[in-house]
C-alpha positions in Angstrom: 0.0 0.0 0.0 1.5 3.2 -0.4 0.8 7.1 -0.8 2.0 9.0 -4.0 2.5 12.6 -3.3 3.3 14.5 -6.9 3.0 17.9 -8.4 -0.7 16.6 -10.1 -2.4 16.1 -6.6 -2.4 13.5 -4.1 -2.9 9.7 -4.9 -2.7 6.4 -2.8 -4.5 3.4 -1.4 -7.5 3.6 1.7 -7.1 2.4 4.8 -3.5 1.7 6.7 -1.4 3.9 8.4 -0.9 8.0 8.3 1.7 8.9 6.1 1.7 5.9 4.3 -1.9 5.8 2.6 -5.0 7.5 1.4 -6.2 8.0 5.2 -8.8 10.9 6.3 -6.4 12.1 7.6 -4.0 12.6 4.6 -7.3 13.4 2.6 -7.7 16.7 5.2 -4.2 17.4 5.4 -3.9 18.0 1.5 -7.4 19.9 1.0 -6.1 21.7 3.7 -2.8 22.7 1.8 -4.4 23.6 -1.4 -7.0 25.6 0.4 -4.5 27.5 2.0 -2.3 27.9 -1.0 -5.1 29.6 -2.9 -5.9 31.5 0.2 -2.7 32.8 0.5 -1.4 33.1 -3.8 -5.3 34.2 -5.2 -5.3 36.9 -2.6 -9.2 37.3 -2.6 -11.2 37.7 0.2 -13.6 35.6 -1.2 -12.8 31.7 -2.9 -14.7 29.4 -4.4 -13.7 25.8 -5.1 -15.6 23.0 -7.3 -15.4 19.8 -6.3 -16.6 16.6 -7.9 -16.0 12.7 -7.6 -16.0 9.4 -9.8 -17.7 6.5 -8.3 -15.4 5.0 -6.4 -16.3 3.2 -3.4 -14.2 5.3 -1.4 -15.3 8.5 -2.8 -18.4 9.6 -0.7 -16.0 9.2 2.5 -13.2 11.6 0.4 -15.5 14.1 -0.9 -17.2 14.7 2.3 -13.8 15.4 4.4 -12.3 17.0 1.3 -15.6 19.5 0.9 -15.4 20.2 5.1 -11.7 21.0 5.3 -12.5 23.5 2.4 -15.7 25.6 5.0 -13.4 25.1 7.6 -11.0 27.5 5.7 -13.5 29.8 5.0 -13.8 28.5 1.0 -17.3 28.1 -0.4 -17.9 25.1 -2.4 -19.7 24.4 -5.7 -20.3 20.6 -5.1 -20.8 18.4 -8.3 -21.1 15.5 -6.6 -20.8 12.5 -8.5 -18.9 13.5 -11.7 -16.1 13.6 -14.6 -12.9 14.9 -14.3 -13.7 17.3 -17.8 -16.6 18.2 -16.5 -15.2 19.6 -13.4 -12.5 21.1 -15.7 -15.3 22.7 -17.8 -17.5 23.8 -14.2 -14.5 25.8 -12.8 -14.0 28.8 -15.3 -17.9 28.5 -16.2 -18.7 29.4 -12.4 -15.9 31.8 -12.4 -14.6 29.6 -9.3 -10.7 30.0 -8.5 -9.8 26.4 -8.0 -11.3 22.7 -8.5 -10.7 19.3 -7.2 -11.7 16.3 -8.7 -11.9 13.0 -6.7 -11.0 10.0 -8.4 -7.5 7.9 -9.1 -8.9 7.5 -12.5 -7.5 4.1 -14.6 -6.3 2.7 -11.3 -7.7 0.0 -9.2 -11.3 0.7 -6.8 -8.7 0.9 -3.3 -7.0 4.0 -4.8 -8.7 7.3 -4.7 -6.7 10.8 -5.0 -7.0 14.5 -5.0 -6.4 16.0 -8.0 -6.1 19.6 -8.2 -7.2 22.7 -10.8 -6.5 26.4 -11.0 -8.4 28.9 -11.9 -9.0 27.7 -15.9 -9.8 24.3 -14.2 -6.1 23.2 -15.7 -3.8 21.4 -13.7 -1.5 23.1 -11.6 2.1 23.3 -13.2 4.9 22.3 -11.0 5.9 25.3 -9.2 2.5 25.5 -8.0 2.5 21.8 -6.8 5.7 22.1 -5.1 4.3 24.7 -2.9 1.3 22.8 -1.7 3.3 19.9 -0.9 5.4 22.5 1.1 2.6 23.6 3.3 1.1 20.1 3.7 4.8 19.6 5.1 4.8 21.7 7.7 1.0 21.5 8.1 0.7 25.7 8.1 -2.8 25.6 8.1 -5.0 28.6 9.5 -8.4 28.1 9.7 -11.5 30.4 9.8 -13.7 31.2 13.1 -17.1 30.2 13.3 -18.8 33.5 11.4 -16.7 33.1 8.5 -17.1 29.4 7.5 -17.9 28.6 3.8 -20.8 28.2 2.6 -21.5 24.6 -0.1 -23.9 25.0 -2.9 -25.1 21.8 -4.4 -25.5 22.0 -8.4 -26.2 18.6 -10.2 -26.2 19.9 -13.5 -23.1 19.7 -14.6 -23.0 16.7 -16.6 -26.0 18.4 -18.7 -24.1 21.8 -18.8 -21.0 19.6 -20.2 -22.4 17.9 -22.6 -24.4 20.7 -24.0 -21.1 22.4 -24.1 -19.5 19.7 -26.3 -22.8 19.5 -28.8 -22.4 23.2 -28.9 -19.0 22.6 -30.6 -19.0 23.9 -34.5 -16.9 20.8 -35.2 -19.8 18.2 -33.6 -22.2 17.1 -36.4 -25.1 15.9 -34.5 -27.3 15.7 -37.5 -25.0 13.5 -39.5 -24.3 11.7 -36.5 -28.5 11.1 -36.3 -28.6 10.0 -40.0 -25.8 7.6 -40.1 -28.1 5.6 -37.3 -25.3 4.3 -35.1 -25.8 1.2 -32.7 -23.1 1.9 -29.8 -22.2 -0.7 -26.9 -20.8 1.8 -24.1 -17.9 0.3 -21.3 -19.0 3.1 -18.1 -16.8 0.0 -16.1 -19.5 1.4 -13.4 -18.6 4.7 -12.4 -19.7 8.0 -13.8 -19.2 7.4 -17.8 -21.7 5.3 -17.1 -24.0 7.8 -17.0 -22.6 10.5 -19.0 -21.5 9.0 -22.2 -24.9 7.3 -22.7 -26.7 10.4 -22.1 -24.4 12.3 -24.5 -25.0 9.4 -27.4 -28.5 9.4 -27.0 -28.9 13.4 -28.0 -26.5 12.7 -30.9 -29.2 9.7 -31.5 -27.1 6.9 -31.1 -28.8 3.4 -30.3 -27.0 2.6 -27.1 -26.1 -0.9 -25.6 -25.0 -0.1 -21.7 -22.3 -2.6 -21.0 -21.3 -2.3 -16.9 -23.1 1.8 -16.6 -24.1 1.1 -12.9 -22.0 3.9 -11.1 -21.5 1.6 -8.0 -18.0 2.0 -8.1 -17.3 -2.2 -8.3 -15.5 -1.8 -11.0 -16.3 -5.2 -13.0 -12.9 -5.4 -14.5 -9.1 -3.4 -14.2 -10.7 -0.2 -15.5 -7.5 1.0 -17.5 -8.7 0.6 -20.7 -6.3 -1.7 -22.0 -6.8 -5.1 -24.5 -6.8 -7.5 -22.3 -9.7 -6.1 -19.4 -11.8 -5.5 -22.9 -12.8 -9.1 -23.9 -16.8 -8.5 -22.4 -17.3 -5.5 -24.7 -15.3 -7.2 -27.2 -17.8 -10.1 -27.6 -20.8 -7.8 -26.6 -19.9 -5.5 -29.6 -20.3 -8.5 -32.2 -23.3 -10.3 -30.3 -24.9 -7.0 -30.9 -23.9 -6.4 -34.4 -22.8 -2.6 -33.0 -21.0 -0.3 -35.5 -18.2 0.0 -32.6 -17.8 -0.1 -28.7 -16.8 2.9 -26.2 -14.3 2.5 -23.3 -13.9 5.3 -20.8 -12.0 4.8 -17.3 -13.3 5.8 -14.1 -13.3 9.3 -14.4 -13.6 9.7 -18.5 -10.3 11.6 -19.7 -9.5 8.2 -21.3 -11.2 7.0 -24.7 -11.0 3.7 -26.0 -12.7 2.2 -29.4 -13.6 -1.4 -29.9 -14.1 -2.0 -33.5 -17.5 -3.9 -35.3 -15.5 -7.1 -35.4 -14.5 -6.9 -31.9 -11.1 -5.6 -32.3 -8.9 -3.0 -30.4 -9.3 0.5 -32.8 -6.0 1.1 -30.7 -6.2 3.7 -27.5 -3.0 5.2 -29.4 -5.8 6.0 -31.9 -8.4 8.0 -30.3 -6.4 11.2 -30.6 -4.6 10.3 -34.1 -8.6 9.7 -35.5 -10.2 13.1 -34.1 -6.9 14.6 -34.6 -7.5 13.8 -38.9 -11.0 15.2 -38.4 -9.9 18.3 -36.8 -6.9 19.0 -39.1 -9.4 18.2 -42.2 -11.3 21.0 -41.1 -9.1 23.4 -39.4 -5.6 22.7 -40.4 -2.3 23.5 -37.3 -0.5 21.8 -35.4 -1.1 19.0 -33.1 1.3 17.9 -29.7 1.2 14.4 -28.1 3.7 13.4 -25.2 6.9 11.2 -25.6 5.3 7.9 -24.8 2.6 8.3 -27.6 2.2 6.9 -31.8 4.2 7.8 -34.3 0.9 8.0 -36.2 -0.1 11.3 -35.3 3.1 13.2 -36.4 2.3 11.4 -39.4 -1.1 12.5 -40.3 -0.2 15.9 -39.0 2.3 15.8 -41.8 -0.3 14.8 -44.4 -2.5 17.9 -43.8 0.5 20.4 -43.7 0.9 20.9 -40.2 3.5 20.4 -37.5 3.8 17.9 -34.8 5.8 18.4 -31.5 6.7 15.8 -28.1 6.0 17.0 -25.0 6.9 15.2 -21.5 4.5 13.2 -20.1 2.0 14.7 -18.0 -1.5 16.3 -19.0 0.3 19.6 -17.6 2.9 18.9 -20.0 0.9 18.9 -22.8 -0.9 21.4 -22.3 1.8 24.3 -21.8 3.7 22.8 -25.4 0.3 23.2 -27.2 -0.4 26.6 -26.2 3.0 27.1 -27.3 2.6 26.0 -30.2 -1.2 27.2 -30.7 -1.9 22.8 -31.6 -5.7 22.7 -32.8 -5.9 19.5 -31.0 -3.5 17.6 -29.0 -3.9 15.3 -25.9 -1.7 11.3 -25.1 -1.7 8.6 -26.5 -3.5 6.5 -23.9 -6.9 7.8 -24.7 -6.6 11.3 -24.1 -8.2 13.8 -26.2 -7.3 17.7 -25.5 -9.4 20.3 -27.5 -9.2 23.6 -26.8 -11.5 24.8 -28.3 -13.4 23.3 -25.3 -11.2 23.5 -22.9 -7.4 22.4 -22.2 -8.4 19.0 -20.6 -8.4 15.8 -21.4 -11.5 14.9 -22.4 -13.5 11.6 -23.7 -17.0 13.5 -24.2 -15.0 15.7 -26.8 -13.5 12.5 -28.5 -17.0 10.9 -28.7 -18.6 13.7 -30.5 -15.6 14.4 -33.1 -15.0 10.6 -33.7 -18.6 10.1 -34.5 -18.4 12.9 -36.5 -15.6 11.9 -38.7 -17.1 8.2 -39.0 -20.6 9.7 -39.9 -18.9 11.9 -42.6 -16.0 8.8 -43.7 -19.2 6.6 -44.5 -17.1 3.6 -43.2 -16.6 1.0 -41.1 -14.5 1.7 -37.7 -12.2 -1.2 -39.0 -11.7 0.5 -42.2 -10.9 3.7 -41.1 -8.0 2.3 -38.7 -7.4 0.7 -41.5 -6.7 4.2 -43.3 -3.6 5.0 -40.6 -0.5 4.6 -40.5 0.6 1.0 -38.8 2.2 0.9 -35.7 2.5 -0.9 -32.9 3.5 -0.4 -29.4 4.1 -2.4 -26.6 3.8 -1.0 -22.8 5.6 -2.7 -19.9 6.8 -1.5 -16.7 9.2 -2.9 -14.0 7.7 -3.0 -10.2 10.3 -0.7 -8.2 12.1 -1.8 -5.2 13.7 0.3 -2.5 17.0 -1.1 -3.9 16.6 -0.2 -7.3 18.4 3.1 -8.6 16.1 4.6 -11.6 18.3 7.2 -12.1 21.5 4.9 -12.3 19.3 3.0 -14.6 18.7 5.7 -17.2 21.9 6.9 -17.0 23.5 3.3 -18.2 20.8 2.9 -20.7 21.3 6.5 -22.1 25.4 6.0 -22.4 24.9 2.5 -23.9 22.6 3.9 -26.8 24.5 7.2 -27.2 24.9 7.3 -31.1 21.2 7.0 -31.4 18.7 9.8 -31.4 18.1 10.5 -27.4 15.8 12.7 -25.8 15.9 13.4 -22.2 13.5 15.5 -21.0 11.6 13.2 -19.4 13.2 9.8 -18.7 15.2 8.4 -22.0 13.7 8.1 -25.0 15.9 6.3 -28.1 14.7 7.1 -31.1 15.6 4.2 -33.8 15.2 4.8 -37.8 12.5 2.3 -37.7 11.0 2.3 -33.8 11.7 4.0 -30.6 12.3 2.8 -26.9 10.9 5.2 -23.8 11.9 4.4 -20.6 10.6 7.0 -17.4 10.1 6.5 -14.0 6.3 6.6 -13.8 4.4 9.4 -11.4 1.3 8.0 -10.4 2.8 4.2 -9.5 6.0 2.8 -7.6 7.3 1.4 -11.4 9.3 2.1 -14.4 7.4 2.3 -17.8 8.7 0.6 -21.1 7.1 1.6 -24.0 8.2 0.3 -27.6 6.6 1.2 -31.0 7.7 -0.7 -34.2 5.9 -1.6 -37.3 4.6 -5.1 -36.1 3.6 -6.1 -33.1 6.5 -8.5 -32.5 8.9 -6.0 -33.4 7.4 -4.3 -30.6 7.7 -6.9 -28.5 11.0 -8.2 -29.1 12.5 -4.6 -28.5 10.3 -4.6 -25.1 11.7 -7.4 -23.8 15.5 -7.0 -25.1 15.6 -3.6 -23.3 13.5 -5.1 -20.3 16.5 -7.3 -20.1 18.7 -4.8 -20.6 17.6 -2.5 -17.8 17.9 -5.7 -15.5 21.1 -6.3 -16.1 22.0 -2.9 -15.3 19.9 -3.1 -11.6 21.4 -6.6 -11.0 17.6 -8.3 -11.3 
């Protein structure tokens, strides 16, 4: 069990020990820090926070000590309640609130929860800003309000409606063709709040829905990253049903997943690189994706005259490299679809409508429009971490042994081969390393996975 403490928020497991998990007490401590950060950095007399939660098991006991710390500082809340990361991303600059904190430990398993934490725009906080909330949860300098100056909690429930009026708004979102191309949709919620919010949102674009696991119970019926191998029910359901595709989102919908009409993987890697074509057909720039993602969208960037750039990993990451750059669309490569002409957040609502889109307009299968991408294929791995392993001695070796290739080292060590690259990073959110590999077959993939995998252990002594 164990307690992640990061520039992105607080993350770990419920129950155990002080210190060492996701205890109330951690879960007040930290509200309390980034209460009194925006106390202390917004300077206003008055501040307003939105908060909102997956479904997690664990999330009623969260939000309720999270919300409390906030009055006890004197902050009023907007409470969502049972929500989506985007769509508290999307609540925060609508209400004109100065922070946001969403409640969920989104692909990981149902005993993690975390707090994770949005300024003002309802964007993540960068790491300068993180730093100094860790700092204060440090040394616990918390000062909180007397009894007449308590904050006040307003209860709005309409924020998945608000969101996904928001996203049908878009001038990009074709409902109409959407309507006419009469899609039959199974839908993945892995019971938590997509479950409720994807549906709704296919059903005004009038999509025939198939609810596959849309109970927001928080048991989540399978490991609810939305990877190949926890997708075999929707898989089969998808071809039982004779459904044009299948959507996969994670517990708190920032990740988008396709299943095809034959019951194949469309490719997570894929999500963005498909609405990314869509986007650049109709309003051609430039498009960013982190280190660890496909090849495949720097190549249709290339095809409709636009320019692609890495970023490090991390949705904060991103997000500064496309403003940048001023990318149209951008987002990662596990699912997550950035728009900003929405809002600078990952977002799976977004990626539903402008996929839909693009397959109403292609006039094609979902098979046959992966079929219409570049090929590639990645493998992801990761190593467990052990006090005795030195990750930094690790990247070093690997980075001095592959020196005459193409290396980037911004965030861990990426090799770039002619034909297929190697990215190897310490990972934020878990106690592991991350080894991704991208090659032209899925063997390729493989063979490069495990070769470095072996590499790296002979390095650590494993």
């Amino acid at each position: 069990m164990t307690l992640i403490k990061s520039i992105s928020g607080i993350r770990g497991t419920i129950g155990g020990k002080v210190g060492d998990n996701l205890t109330p007490v951690d879960a007040v401590k930290f509200a309390s820090a980034y209460g009194t950060w925006l106390k202390k950095y917004i300077g206003k007399e008055k501040i307003t926070v939105v908060v909102g939660r997956d479904a997690r098991i664990s999330g009623p006991m969260i939000h309720n000590l999270v919300v409390n710390t906030l009055i006890g500082l004197g902050i009023d809340v907007i409470d969502l309640g049972l929500s989506t990361t985007p769509t508290v991303e999307v609540a925060v600059p609508l209400e004109k609130a100065e922070g946001g904190i969403i409640l969920t430990a989104s692909h990981n398993p149902k005993q993690w929860n975390a707090l994770k934490l949005l300024n003002e725009k309802g964007e993540f906080l960068n790491g300068e800003e993180g730093l100094k909330i860790l700092e204060i949860a440090e040394a616990e300098a918390f000062d909180f309000s007397d009894v007449d100056d308590l904050g006040e909690i307003m209860i709005n429930d309409a924020y998945m409606d608000i969101h996904i009026d928001e996203v049908l708004n878009l001038p990009l979102v074709d409902v109409d063709a959407v309507k006419a191309a009469k899609f039959k949709v199974v839908v993945d919620g892995v019971n938590s709040s997509g479950g409720i919010i994807i549906p709704r949102l296919l059903e005004l674009m009038g999509v025939e829905v198939v609810e596959l696991y849309c109970e927001p119970n928080g048991h989540f019926p399978h490991n609810p990253e939305p990877l190949k191998e926890h997708l075999t029910d929707i898989s089969e359901l998808v071809v039982k049903e004779k459904a044009d595709l299948g959507i996969v989102v994670d517990p708190d919908v920032d990740r988008l997943a396709f299943i095809c009409e034959d019951g194949e993987m469309f490719g997570e890697e894929y999500t963005l690189v498909a609405c990314a074509d869509y986007v650049l057909s109709k309003t051609p720039g430039n498009t960013v994706s982190n280190m660890s993602s496909s090849r495949a969208l720097r190549d249709v960037t290339n095809l409709h005259n636009g320019s692609y750039e890495a970023s490090a990993v991390g949705e904060v990451n991103v997000v500064e490299l496309m403003k940048k750059n001023n990318a149209v669309i951008g987002g990662e490569g596990n699912g997550g679809i950035i728009y900003p002409e929405l809002h600078y957040g990952r977002d799976s609502l977004v990626g539903v409508a402008l996929f839909l889109t693009h397959l109403a307009n292609k006039k094609m299968t979902v098979s046959a429009l992966r079929a219409s991408y570049p090929e590639y294929y990645m493998s992801k791995n990761k190593i467990e971490l052990t006090p005795q392993i030195d990750v930094d001695a690790i990247l070093i070796a690997m980075t001095e042994k592959y020196k005459n290739e193409d290396i980037t080292t911004i965030d861990g060590v990426k090799i770039d081969f002619a034909e297929n690259w190697v990215h190897l990073r310490k990972s934020n959110t878990e106690p592991i390393i991350r080894i991704y590999t991208e090659a032209s077959s899925q063997e390729k993939a493989d063979t490069l996975a495990l070769r470095i995998i072996d590499e790296i252990k002979a390095v650590a002594g494993l």
